[in-house]
Steps between C-alpha positions, in 0.01 A plus 500: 500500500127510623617610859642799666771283661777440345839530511549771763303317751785214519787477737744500198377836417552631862864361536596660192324833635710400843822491312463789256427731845789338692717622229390802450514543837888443530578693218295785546350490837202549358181264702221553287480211289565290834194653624327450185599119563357498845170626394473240226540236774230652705320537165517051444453446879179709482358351173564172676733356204575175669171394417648544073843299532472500142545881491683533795817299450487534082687332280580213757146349442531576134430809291162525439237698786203411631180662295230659663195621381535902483206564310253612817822689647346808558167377674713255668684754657227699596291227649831460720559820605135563568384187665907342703653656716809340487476699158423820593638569773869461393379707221326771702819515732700567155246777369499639859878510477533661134307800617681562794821495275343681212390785787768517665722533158258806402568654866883500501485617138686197350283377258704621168836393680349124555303487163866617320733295763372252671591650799350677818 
């Protein structure tokens, strides 16, 4: 595909994620694949997808995705993170936010019953 976004960064892909969690929802009260479907929204508003209409509103501009050129990924990335902040930050906010879960699940003694369940 030569690019890391494909079909789950399109708006076809989040309405079916919309509708699956609606009706799971009314049949087994159950919200997390609702949430899931919220934070994939965030996820296309923050890699600003309306700059790809190709990807984001797939098939209706045909089937095929843009290609990009993943073979300097890696030092890509790390130029990024090392050199915009737009980049880091958001991604220094996220670390900063793992390790308070990840502490705070060793504290509480609930890191077997999330790692098994899910659940906290």
């Amino acid at each position: 595909f030569s690019s890391g976004r494909i079909f789950s960064h399109g708006l076809l892909f989040l309405a079916l994620m919309l509708l699956a969690g609606f009706f799971l929802y009314r049949r087994r009260r159950q919200i997390w694949l609702g949430v899931l479907a919220l934070g994939t929204l965030s996820h296309l508003g923050l890699d600003e997808m309306w700059r790809n209409p190709r990807t984001l509103f797939w098939p209706w501009y045909g089937l095929t995705f843009d290609k990009g050129d993943l073979g300097d990924w890696i030092p890509g990335m790390v130029h990024a993170l090392t050199t915009e902040p737009v980049v880091s930050v958001p991604e220094l906010i996220g670390f900063a936010i793992w390790v308070f879960f990840i502490t705070w699940l060793v504290r509480q003694r609930k890191v077997n019953n999330f790692a098994k369940y899910g659940r906290i």
